[in-house]
C-alpha positions as a LaTeX table, in Angstrom:
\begin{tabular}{lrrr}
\hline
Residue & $x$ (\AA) & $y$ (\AA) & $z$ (\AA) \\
\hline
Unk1 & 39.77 & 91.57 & 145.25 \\
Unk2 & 41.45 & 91.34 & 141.68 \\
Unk3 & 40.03 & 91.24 & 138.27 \\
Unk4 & 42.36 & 88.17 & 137.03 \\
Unk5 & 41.19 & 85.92 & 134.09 \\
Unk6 & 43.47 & 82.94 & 134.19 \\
Unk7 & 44.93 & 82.23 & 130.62 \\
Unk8 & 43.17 & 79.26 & 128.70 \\
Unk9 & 46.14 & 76.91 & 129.34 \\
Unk10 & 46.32 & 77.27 & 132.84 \\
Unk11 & 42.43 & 76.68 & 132.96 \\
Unk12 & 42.49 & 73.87 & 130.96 \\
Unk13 & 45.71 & 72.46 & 133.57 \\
Unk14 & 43.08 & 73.21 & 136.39 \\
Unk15 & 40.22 & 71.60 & 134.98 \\
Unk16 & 41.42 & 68.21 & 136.40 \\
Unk17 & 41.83 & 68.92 & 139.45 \\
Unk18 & 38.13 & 70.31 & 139.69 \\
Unk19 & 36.99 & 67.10 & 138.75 \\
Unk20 & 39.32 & 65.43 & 141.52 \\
Unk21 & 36.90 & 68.00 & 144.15 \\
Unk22 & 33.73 & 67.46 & 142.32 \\
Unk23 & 34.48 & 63.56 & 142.95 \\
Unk24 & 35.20 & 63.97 & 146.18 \\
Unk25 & 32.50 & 66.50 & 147.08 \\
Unk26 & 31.19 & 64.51 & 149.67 \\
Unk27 & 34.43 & 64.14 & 151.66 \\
Unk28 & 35.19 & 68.03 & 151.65 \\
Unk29 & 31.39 & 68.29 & 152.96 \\
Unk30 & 32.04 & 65.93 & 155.52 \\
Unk31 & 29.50 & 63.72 & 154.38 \\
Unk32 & 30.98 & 61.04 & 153.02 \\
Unk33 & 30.00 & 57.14 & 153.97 \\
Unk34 & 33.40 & 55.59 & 153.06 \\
Unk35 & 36.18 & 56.05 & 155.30 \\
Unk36 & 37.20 & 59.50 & 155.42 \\
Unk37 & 40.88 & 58.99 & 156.15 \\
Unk38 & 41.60 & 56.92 & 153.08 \\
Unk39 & 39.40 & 59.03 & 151.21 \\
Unk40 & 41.36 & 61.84 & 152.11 \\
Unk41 & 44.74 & 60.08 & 151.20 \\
Unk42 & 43.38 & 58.46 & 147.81 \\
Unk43 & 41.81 & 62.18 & 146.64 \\
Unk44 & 45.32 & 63.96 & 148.04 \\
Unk45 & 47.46 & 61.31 & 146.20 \\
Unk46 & 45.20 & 62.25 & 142.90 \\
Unk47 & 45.55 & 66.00 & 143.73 \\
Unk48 & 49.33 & 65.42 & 143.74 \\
Unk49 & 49.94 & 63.63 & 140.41 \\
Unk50 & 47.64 & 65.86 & 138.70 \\
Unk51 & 50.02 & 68.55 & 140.00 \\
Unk52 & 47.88 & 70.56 & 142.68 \\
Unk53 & 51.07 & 72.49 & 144.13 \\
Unk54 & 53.33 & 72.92 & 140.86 \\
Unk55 & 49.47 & 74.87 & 139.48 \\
Unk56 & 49.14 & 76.50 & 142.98 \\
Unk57 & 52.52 & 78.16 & 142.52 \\
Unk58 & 51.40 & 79.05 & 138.54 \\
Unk59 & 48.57 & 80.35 & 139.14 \\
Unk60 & 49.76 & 82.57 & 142.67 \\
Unk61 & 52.49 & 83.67 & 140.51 \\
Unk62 & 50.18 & 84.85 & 137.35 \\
Unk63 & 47.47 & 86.38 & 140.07 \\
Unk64 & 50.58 & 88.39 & 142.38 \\
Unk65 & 52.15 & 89.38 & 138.70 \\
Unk66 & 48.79 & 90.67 & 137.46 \\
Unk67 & 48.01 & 92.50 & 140.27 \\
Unk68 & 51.27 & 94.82 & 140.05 \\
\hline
\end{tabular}
């Protein structure tokens, strides 16, 4: 695969949104005891403000640019 270190800022961006999957562990292990549908909606909704797809797009474009 590629060699890519991530830039501190964009790490530091991503750092809350591994703390939205290591709260939600269970869920994405399908072991959770709550409801898994509204799980699911209340971690996506967190995923979403924290800014999941505007990062995805940062961090594809840094990764595709790198690899050039």
């Amino acid at each position: 695969m590629y060699n890519v270190t991530l830039p501190d800022e964009l790490i530091e961006r991503l750092r809350p949104i591994a703390r939205i999957y290591a709260d939600n562990y269970r869920l994405f292990l399908g072991t959770t005891q709550d409801s898994a549908e509204k799980t699911l909606e209340q971690a996506n909704e967190k995923l979403r403000e924290a800014g999941i797809d505007e990062l995805l797009d940062e961090v594809n474009g840094y990764i595709t640019e790198k690899a050039k």
